[in-house]
N, C-alpha and C positions, 0 to 999 in steps of 0.2 A: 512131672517137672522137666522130663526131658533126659532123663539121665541116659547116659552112653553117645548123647551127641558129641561130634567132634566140633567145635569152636575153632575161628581164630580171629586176631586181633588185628585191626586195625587202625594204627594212628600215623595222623598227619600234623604238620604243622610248618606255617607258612611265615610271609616274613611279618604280615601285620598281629599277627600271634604273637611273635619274638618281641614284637617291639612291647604289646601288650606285657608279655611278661618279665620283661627289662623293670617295665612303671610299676612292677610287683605285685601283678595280677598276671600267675604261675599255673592257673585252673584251666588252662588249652597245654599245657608242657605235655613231652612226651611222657614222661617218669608220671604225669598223674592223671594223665590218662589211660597208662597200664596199670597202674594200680587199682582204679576205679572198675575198668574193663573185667582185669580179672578177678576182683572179687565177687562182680558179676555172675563171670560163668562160674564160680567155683558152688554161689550159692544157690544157683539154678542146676549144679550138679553137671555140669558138661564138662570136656575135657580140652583144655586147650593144646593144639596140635600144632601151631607154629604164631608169628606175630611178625608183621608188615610195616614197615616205619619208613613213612614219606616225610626228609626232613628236610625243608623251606622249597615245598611245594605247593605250588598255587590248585585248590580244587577246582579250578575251571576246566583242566585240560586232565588227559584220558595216560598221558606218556611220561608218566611217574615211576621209576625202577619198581618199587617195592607194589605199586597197585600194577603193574604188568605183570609182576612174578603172581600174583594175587590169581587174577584171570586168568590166566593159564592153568593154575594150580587146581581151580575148580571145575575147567573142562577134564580133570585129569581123574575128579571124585576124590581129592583128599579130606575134603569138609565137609560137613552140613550144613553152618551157620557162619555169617559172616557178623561181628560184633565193633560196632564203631561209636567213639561216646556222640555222637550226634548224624544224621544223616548226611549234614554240611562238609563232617569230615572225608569221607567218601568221595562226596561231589558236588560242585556248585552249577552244575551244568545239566539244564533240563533234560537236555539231550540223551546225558551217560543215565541221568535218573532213567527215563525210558527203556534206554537201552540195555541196563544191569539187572536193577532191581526189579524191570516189570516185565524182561524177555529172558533175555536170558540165564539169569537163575529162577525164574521161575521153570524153563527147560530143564534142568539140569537139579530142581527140587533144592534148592541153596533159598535157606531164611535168610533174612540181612534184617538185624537189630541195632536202630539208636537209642541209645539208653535216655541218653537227656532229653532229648527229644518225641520220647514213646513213640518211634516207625518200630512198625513192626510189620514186615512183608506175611506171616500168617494168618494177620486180625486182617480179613478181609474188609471190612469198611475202613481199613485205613489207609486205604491208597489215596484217596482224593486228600489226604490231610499231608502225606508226603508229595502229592503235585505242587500242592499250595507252598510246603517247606522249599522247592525244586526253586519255584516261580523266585520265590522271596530271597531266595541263597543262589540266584544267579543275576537277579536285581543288586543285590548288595556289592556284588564280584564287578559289576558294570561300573556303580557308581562309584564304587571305592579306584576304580581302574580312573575313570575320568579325574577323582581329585586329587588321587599321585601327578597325575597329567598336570592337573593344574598348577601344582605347588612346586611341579618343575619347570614349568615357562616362566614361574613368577621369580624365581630365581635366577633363570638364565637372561631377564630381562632385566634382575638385579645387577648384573653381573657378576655372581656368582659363580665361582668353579664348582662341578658336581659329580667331577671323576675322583678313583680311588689315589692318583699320586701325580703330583705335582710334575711336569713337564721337565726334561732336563735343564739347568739351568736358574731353577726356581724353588725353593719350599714352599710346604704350606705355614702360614703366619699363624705362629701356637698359640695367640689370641683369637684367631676365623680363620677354621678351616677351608672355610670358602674364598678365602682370599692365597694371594701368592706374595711373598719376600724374596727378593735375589739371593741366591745361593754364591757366593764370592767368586767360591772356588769352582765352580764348572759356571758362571757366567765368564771366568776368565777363558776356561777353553771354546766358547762358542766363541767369544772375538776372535778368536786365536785361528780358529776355521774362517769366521768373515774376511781377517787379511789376508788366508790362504789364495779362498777362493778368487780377490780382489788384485793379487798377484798374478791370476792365472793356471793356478793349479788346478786339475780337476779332480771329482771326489776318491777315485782309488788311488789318486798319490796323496791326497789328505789321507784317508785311511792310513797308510804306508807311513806318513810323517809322523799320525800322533802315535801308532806302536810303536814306531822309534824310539820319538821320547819317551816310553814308557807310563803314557795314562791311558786311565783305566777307561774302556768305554763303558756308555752310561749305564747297562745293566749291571755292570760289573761293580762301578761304584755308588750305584741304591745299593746295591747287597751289601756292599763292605759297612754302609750309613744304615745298615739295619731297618729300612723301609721301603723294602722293593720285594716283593714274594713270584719269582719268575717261576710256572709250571713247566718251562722249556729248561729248566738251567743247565740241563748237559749237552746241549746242544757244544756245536765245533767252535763257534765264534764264541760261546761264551766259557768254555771250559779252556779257552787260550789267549781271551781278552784282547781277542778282534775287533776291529771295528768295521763296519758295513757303511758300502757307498750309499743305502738304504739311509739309513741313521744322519749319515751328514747332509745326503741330500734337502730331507726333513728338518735339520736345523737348519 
């Protein structure tokens, strides 16, 4: 049965999976695809040695954290077998299909098993049945790719908003997120820079005049409105609620 193989696990999961398991079909999550996986190797008697978790990662492409550490790891011979609940999850890309499953872990004597899918890189006639999976799971990756496409021209043609935070100066209308409502109180400071600049002033003495007054430039007041998640937030300008000729220029 294999026993004293090293296993390890791999799952992915991307964002049409998520959305999948929002509508409460939770059978692609990560939590039950390690469950599934491992009870797997435990009944096959292998030993699992580590577990790889690509999360909202697309299988089309090869530059996934947790499948880089993967490859690496078994030019290194820490596994025997690679264990993934379906081929799909691995790869949607004929290409890496080729390139993993059919070269180079076959170099390097590395199985690769999908459970749901019965690949199985040992049963020699089953390789044309994971081309065929290859063909069909990067057919599916195109088309799903073109009707995101779709369904966002058809909104942007709605005019719909489709970014994550409404424009300084504006909310989003808690009725449609896709739409925008005047924010009062920072459409007052954008007039407030129109008559600046209508006066003559240029942007680094606006910058100059709103710190004066004491408001907050605009990353400074999403954060305080609790709907603005800045990955910069220690930056100099915003740890002393600067404002940038950048920013007013923009408005």
């Amino acid at each position: 049965m294999g026993n004293g193989k090293r296993v390890v696990l791999y799952l992915r999961l991307s964002k049409e999976d998520m959305d999948k398991c929002g509508s409460g079909d939770n059978s692609e999550s990560i939590i039950n695809q390690r469950l599934l996986l491992t009870d797997h190797a435990l009944a096959q008697g292998w030993t699992v040695v580590d577990t790889y978790i690509d999360d909202d990662y697309s299988g089309l492409y090869d530059d996934r954290p947790a499948f880089d550490r993967l490859i690496r790891d078994s030019k290194l011979g820490k596994f025997d077998i690679v264990l993934c609940k379906s081929q799909s999850r691995f790869t949607r890309n004929m290409e890496h299909l080729e390139k993993y499953l059919h070269h180079d872990f076959a170099l390097l004597g590395i199985r690769f098993v999908g459970l749901a899918d019965s690949v199985d890189t040992e049963v020699e006639g089953n390789k044309k049945t994971r081309q065929i999976y290859g063909l069909t799971n990067e057919w599916y990756s195109e088309d799903l790719s073109r009707n995101i496409r779709s369904v966002y021209r058809a909104k942007m043609k709605a005019g719909q908003f489709l970014g994550s935070f409404a424009p300084y100066g504006y909310l989003r209308d808690p009725e449609d997120g896709h739409k925008f409502i005047v924010d009062e109180y920072a459409a007052g400071i954008v007039n407030l820079i129109f008559d600046l600049v209508l006066q003559g002033y240029g942007a680094k003495t606006i910058c100059f005049r709103l710190e004066d007054m004491g408001i907050d430039s605009p990353t400074v007041y999403k954060k305080k409105q609790g709907n603005y998640a800045n990955v910069r937030a220690g930056e100099f300008t915003v740890k002393y609620n600067l404002w940038s000729t950048t920013t007013v220029n923009r408005i």
